[in-house]
Backbone and ligand atoms as CSV (ligand in chain L), in Angstrom:
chain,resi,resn,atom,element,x,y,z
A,1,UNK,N,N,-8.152,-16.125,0.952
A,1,UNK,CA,C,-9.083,-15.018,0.728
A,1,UNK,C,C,-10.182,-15.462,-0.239
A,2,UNK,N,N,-11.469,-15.297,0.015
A,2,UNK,CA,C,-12.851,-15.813,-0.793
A,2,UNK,C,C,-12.326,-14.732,-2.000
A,3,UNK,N,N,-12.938,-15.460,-3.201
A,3,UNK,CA,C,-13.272,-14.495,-4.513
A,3,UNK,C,C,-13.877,-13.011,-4.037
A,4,UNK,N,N,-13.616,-12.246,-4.774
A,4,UNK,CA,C,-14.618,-11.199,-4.823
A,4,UNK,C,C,-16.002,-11.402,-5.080
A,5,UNK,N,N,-16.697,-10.920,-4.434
A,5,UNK,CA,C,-18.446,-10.707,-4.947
A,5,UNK,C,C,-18.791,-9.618,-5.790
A,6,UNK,N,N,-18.495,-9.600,-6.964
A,6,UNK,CA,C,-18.637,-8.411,-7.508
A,6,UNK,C,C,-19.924,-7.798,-7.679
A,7,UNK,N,N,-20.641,-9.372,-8.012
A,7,UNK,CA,C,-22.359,-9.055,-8.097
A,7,UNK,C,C,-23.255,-8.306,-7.152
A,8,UNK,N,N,-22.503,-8.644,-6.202
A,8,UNK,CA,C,-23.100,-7.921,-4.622
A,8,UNK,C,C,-22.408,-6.790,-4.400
A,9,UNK,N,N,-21.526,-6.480,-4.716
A,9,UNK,CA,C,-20.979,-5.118,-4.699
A,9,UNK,C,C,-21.391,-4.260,-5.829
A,10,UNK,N,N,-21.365,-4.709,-7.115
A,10,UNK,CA,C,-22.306,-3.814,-7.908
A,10,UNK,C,C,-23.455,-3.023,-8.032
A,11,UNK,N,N,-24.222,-4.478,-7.049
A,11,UNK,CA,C,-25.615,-4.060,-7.076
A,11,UNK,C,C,-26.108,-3.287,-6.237
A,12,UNK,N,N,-25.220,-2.621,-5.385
A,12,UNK,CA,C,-25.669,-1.327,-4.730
A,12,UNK,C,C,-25.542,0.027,-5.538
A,13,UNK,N,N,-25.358,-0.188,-6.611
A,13,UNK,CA,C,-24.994,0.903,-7.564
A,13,UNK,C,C,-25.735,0.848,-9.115
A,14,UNK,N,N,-25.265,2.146,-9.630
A,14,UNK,CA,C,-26.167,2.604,-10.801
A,14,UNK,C,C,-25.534,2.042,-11.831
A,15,UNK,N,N,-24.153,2.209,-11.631
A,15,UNK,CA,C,-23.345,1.824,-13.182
A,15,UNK,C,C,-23.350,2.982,-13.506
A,16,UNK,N,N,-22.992,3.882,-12.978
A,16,UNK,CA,C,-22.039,5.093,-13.686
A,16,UNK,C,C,-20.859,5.945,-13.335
A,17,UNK,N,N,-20.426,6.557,-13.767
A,17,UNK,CA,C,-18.936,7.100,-14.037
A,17,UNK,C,C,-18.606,7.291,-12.301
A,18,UNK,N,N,-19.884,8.235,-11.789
A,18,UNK,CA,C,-19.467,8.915,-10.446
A,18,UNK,C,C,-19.443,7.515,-9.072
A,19,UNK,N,N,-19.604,6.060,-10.128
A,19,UNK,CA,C,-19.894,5.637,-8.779
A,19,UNK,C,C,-18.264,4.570,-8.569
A,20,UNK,N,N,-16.946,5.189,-9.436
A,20,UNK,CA,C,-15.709,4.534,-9.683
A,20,UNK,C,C,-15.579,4.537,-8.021
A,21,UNK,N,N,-14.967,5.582,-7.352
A,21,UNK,CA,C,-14.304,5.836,-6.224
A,21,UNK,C,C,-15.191,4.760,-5.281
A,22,UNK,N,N,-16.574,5.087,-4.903
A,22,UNK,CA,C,-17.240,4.203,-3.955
A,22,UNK,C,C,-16.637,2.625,-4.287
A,23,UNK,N,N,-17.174,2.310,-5.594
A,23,UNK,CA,C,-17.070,0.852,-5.895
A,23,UNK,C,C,-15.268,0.331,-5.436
A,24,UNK,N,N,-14.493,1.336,-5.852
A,24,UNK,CA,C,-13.480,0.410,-5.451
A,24,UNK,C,C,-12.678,0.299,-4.164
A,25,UNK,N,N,-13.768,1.389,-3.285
A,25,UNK,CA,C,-13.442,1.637,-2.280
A,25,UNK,C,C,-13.673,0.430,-1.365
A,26,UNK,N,N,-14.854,-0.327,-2.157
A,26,UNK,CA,C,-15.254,-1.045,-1.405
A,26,UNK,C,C,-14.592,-2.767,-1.322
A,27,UNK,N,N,-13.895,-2.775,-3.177
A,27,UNK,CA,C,-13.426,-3.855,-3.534
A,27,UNK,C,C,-11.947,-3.366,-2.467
A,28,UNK,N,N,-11.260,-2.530,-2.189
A,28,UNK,CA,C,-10.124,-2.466,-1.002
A,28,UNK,C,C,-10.685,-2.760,0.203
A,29,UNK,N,N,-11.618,-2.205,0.161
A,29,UNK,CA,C,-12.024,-3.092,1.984
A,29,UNK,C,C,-12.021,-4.555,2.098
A,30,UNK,N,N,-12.759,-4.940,0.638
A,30,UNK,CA,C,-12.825,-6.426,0.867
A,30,UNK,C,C,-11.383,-7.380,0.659
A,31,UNK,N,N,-11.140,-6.632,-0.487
A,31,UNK,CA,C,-9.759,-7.526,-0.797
A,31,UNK,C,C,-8.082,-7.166,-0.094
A,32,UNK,N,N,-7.997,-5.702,-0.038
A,32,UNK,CA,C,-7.386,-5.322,0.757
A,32,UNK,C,C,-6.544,-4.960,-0.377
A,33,UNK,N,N,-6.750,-4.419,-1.685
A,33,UNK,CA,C,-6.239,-4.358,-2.528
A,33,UNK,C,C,-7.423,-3.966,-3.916
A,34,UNK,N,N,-6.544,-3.313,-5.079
A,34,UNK,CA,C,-7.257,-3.834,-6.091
A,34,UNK,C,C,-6.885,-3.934,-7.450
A,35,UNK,N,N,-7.105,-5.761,-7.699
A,35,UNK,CA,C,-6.248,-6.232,-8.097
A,35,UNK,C,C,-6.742,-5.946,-9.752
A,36,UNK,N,N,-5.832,-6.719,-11.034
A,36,UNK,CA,C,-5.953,-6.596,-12.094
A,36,UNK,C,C,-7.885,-6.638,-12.638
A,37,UNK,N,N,-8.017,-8.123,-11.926
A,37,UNK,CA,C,-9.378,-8.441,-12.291
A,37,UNK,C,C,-9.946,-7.303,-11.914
A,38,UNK,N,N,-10.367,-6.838,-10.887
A,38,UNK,CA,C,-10.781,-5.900,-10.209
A,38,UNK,C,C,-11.200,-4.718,-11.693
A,39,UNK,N,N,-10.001,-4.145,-11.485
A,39,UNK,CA,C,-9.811,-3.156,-12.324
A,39,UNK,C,C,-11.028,-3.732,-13.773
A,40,UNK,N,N,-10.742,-4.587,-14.564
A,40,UNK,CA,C,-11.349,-5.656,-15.467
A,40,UNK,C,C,-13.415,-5.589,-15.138
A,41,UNK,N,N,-12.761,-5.649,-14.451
A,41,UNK,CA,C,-14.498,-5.955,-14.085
A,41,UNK,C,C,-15.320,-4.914,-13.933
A,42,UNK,N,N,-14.155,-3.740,-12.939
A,42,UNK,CA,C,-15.059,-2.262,-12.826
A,42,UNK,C,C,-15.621,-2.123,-14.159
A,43,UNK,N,N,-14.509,-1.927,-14.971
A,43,UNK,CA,C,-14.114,-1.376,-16.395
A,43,UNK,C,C,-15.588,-1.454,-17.024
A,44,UNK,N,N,-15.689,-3.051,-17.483
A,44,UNK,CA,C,-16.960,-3.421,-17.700
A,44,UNK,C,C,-18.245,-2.764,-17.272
A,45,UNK,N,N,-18.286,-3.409,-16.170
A,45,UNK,CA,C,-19.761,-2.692,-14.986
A,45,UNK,C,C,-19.859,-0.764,-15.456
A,46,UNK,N,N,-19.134,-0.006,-15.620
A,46,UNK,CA,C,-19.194,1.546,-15.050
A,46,UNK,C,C,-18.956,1.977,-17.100
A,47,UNK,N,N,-18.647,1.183,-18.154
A,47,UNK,CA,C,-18.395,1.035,-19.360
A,47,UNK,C,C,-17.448,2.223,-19.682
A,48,UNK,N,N,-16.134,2.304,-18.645
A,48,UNK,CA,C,-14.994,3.311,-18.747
A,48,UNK,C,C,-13.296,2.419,-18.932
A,49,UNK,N,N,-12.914,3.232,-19.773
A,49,UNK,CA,C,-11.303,2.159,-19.802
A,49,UNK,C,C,-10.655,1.805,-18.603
A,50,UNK,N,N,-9.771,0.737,-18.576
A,50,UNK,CA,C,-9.257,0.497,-17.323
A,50,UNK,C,C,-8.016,1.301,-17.091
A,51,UNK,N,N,-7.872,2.207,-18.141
A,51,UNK,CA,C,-7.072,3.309,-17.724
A,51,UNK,C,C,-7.516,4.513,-17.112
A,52,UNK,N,N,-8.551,4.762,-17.389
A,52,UNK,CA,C,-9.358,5.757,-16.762
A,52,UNK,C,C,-9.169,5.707,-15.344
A,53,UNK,N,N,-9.756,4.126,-15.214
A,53,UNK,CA,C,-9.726,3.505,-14.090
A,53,UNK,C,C,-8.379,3.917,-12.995
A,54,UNK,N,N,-7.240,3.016,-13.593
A,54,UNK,CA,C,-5.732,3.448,-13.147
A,54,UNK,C,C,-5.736,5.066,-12.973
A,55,UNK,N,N,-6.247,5.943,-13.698
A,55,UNK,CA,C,-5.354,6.974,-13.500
A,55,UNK,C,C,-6.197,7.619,-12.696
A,56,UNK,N,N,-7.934,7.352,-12.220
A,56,UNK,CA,C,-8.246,8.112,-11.379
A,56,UNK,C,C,-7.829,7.519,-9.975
A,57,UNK,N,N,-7.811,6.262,-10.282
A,57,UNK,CA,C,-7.523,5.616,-9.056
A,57,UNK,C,C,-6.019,6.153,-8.044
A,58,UNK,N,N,-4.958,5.991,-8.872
A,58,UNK,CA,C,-3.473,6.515,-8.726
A,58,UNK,C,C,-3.327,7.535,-8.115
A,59,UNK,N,N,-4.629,8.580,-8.018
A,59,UNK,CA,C,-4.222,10.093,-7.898
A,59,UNK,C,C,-4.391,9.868,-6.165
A,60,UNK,N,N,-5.151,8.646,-5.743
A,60,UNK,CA,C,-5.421,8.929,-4.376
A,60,UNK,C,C,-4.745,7.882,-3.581
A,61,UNK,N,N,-3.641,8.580,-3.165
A,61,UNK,CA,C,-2.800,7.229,-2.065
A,61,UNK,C,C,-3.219,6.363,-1.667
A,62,UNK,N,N,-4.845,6.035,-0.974
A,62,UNK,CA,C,-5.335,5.141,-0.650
A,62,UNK,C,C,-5.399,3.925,-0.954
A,63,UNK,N,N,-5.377,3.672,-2.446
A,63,UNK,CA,C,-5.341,2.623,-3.433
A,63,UNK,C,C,-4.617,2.212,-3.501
A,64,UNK,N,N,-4.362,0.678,-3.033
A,64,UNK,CA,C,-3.170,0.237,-3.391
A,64,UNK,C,C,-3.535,-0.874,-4.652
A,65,UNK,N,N,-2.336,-0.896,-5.401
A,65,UNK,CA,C,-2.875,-2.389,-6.755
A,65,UNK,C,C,-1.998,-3.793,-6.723
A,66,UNK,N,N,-1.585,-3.418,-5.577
A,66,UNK,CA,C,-0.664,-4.896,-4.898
A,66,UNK,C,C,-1.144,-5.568,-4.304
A,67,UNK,N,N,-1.208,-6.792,-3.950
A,67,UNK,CA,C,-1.948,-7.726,-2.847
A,67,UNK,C,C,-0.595,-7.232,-1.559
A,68,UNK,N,N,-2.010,-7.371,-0.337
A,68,UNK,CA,C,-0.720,-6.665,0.572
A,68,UNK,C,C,0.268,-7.708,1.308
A,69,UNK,N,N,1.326,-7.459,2.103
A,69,UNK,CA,C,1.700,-9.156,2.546
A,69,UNK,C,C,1.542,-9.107,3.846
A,70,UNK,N,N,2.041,-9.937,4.622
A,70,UNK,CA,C,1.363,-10.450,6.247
A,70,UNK,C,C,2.110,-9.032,7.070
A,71,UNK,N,N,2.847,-8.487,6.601
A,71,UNK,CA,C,3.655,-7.613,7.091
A,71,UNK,C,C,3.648,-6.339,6.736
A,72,UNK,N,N,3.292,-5.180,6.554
A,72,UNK,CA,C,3.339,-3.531,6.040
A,72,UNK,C,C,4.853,-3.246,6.635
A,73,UNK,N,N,5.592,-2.496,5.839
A,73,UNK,CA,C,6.388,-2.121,6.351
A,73,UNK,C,C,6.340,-0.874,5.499
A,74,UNK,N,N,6.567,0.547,6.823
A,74,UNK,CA,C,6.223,1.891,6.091
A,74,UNK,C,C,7.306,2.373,6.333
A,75,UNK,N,N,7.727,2.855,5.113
A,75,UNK,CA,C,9.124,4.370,5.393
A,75,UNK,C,C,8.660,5.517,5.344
A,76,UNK,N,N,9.262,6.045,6.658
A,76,UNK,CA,C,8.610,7.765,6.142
A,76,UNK,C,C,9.858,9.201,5.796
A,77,UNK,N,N,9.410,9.083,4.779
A,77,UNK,CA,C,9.731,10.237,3.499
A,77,UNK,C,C,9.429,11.510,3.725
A,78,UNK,N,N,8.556,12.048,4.824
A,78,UNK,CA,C,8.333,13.746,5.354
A,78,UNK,C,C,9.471,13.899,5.428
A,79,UNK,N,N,9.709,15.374,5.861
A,79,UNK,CA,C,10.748,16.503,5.801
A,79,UNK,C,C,11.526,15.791,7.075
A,80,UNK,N,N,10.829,15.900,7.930
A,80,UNK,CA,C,11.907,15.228,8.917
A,80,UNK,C,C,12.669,14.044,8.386
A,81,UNK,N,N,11.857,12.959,8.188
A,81,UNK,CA,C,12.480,11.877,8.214
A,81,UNK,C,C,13.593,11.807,7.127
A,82,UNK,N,N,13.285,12.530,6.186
A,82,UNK,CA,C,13.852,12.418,5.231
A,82,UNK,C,C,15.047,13.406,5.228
A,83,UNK,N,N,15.324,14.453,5.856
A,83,UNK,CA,C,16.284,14.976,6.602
A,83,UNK,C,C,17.238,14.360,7.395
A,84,UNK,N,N,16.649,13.312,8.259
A,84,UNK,CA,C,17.542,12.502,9.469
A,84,UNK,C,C,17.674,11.085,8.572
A,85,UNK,N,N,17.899,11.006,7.434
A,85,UNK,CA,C,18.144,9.693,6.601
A,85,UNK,C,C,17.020,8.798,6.278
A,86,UNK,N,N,16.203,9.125,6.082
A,86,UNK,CA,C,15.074,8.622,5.241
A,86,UNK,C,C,15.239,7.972,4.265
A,87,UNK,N,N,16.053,8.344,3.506
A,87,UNK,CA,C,16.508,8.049,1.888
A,87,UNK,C,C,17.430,6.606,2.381
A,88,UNK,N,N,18.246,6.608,3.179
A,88,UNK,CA,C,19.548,5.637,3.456
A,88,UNK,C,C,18.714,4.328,4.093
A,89,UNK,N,N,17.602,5.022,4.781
A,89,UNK,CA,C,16.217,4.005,5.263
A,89,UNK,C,C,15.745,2.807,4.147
A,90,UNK,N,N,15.504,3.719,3.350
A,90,UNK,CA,C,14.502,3.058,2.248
A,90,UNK,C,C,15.234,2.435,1.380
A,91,UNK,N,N,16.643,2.864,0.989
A,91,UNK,CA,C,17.543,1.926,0.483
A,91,UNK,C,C,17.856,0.729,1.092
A,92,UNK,N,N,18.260,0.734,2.375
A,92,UNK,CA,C,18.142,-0.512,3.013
A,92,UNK,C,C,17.365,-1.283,3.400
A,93,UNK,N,N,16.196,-0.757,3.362
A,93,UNK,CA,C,15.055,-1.826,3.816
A,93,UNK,C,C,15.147,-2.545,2.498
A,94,UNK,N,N,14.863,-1.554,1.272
A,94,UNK,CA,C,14.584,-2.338,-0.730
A,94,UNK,C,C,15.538,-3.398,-0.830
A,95,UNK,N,N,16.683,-2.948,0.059
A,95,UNK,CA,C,17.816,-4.325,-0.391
A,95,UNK,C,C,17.421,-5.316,0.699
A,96,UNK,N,N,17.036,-4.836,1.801
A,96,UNK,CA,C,16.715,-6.235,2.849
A,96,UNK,C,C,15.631,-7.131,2.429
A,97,UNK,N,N,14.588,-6.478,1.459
A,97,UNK,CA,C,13.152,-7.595,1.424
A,97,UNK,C,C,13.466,-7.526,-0.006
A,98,UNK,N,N,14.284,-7.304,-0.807
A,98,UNK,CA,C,14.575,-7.562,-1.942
A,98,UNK,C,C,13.504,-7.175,-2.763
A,99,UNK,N,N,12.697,-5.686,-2.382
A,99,UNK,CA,C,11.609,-5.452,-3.103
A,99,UNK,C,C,11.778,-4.293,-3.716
A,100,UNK,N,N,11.249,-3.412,-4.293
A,100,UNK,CA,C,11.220,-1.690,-4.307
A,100,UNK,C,C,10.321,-1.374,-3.519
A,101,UNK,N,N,9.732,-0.295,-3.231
A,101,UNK,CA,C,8.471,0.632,-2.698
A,101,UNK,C,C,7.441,-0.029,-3.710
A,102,UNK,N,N,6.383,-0.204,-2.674
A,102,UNK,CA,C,5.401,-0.205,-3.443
A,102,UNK,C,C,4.944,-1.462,-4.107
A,103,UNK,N,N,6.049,-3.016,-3.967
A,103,UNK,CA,C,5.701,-4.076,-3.983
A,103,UNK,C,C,5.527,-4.758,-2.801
A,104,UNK,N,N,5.365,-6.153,-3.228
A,104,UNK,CA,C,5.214,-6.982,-1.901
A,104,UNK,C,C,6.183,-8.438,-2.463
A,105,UNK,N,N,6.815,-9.080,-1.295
A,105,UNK,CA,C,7.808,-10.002,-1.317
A,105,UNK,C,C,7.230,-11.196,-2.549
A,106,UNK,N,N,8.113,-11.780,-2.927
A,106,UNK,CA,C,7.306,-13.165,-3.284
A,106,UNK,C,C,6.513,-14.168,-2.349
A,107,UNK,N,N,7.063,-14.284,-1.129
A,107,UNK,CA,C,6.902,-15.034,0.141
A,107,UNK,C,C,5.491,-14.867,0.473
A,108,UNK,N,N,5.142,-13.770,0.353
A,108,UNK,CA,C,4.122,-12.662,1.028
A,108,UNK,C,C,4.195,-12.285,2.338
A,109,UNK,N,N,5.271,-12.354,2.766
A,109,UNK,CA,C,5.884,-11.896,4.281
A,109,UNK,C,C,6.226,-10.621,3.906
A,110,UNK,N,N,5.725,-9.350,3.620
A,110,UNK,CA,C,6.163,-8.107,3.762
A,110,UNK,C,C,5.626,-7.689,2.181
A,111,UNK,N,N,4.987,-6.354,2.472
A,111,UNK,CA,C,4.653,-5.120,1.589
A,111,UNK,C,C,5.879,-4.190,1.847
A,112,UNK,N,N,5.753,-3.404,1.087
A,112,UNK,CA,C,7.182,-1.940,1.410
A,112,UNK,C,C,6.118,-1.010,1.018
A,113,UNK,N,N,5.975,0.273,1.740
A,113,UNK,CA,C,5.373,1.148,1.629
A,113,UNK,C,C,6.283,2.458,1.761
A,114,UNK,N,N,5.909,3.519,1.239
A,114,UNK,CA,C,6.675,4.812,1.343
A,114,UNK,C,C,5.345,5.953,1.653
A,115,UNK,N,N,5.598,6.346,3.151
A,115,UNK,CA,C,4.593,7.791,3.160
A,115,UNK,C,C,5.313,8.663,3.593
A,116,UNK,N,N,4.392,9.598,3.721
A,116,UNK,CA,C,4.864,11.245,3.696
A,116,UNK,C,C,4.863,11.605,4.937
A,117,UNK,N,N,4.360,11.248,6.145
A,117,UNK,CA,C,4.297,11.676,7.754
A,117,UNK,C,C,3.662,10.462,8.500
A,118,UNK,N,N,4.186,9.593,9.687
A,118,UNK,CA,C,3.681,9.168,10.654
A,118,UNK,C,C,2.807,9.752,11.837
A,119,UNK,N,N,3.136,11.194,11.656
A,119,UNK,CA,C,2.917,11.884,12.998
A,119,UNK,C,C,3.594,11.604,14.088
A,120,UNK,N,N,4.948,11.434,14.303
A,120,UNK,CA,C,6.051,11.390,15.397
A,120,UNK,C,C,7.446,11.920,14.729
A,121,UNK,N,N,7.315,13.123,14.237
A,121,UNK,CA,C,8.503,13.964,13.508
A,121,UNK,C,C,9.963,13.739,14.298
A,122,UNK,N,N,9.535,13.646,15.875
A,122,UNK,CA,C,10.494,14.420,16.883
A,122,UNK,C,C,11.677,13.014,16.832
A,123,UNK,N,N,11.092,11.570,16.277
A,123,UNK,CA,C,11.241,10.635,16.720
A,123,UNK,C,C,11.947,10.466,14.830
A,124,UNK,N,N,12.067,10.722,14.019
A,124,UNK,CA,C,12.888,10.636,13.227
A,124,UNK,C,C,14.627,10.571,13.377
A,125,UNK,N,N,14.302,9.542,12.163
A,125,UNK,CA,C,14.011,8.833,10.890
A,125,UNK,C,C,13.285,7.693,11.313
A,126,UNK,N,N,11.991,7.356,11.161
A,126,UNK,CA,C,10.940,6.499,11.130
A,126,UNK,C,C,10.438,5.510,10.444
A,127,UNK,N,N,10.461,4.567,11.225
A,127,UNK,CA,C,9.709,3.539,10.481
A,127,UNK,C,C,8.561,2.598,11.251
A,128,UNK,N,N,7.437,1.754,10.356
A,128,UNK,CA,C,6.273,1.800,10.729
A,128,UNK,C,C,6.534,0.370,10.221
A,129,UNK,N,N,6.241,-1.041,11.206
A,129,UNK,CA,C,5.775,-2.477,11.185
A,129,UNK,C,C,4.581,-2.634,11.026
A,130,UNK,N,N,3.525,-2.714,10.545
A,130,UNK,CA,C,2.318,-3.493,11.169
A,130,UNK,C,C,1.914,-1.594,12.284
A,131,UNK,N,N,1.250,-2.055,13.496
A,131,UNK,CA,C,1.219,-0.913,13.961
A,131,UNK,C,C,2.252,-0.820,14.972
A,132,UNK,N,N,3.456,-1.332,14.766
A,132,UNK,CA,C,4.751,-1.203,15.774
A,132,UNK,C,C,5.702,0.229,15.269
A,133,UNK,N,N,6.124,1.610,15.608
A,133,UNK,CA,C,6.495,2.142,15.499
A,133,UNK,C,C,8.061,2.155,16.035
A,134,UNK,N,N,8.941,2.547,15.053
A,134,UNK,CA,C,10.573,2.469,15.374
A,134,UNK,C,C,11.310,3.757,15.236
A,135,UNK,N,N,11.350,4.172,16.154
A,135,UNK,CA,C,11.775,5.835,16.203
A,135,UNK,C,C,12.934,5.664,15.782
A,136,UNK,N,N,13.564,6.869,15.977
A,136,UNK,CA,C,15.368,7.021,15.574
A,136,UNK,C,C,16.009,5.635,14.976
A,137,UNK,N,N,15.154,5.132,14.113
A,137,UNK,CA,C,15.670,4.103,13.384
A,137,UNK,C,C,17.559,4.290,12.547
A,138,UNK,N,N,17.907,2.912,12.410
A,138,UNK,CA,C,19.271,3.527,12.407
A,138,UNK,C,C,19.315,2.002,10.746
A,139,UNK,N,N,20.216,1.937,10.201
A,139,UNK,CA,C,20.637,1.145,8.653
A,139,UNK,C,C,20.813,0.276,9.845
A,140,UNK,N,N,21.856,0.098,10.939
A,140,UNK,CA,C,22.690,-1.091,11.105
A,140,UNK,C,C,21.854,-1.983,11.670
A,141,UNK,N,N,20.231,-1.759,12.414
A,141,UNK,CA,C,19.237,-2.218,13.212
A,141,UNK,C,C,18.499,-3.018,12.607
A,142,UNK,N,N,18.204,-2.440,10.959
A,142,UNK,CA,C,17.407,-3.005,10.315
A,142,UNK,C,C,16.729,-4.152,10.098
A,143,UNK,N,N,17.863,-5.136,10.280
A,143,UNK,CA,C,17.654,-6.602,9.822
A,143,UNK,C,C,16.838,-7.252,10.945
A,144,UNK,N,N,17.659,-6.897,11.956
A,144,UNK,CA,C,17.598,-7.389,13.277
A,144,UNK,C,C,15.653,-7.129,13.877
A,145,UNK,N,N,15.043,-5.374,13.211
A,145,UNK,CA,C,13.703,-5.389,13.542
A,145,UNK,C,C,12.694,-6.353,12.436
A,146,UNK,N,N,13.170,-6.764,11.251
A,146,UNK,CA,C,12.222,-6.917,10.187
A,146,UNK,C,C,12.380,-8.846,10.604
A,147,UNK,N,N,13.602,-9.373,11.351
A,147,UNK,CA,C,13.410,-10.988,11.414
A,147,UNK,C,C,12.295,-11.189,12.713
A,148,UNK,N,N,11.999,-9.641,13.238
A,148,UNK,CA,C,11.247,-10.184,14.370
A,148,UNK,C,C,9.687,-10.969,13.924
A,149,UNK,N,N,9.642,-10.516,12.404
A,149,UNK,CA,C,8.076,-10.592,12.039
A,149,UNK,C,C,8.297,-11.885,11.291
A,150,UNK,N,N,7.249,-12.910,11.180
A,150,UNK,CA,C,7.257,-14.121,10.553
A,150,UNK,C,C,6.757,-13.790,9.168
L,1,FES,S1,S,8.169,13.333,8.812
L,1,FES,FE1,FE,8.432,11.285,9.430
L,1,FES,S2,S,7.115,11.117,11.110
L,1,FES,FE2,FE,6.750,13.096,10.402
C-alpha cells in the first residue's frame, strides 16, 4: 500500500473543525482504514486533539482504526441472529482466528467484524466472508468455511 498523501488530501480543505468527517472519510477510502498516523496528522492539520478525533470518529461504525486483512469476516449480532446463536458464532470464530471483534490476525489473513443486520434475517445465524454469505451457519462448520480463504 503507497504512503498516504496527506498533502493532497488536505488541500482540498480549509483546516477546520467541520471538515474532520470529510477528511477522514477520505483517508478510509484510500487506506482502507485509519490508522494511528492518520489520526496524528488530522490532529495537526484541523488543530483538534486526537481524542476529539477518536471520539467523533468512534460514534460512526464506518470507521474502522485497524488495517483491514485479505479476508472480512462479519458476525451478525441483530435480533435474529443473535437469537439463533449469534453469540456461540462469535465465540467460535474469536477462538478460530485467534482474534477478538474488531481486530485483524497477525498474518493479515482475516479482520473479525461484528454488525447489527446483513439483511437475510430468515437465513439466520449469519455470517459474512468477503461478499460470500453463510446462512444457517452452524459452530461445527466453522473451520471448514474460514480454510477455504487463503
Ligand atoms: S439479524 Fe442477522 S441478518 Fe438480520
Amino acid at each position: 500500500m503507497k504512503d498516504t498523501d496527506y498533502t493532497s488530501i488536505f488541500s482540498r480543505f480549509r483546516g477546520v473543525e467541520g471538515d474532520l468527517l470529510p477528511i477522514l472519510l477520505r483517508i478510509q477510502e484510500k487506506d482502507g482504514y485509519i490508522s494511528e498516523t492518520s489520526v496524528e496528522r488530522v490532529s495537526r492539520f484541523l488543530k483538534i486533539s486526537e481524542n476529539q478525533i477518536y471520539g467523533v470518529a468512534s460514534f460512526y461504525s464506518r470507521f474502522r482504526f485497524t488495517k483491514p486483512g485479505k479476508n472480512t469476516v462479519k458476525v451478525c449480532m441483530g435480533t435474529a441472529c443473535h437469537v439463533h446463536g449469534g453469540q456461540f458464532l462469535t465465540d467460535e470464530l474469536g477462538w478460530n482466528l485467534g482474534i477478538s471483534v474488531g481486530q485483524t490476525t497477525d498474518d493479515g489473513r482475516f479482520d473479525f467484524q461484528r454488525v447489527t443486520c446483513l439483511g437475510c434475517c430468515a437465513l439466520a445465524p449469519v455470517v459474512q466472508i468477503n461478499d460470500e454469505t453463510y446462512g444457517r451457519t452452524m459452530v461445527v462448520g466453522l473451520k471448514e468455511i474460514l480454510n477455504k480463504y487463503e
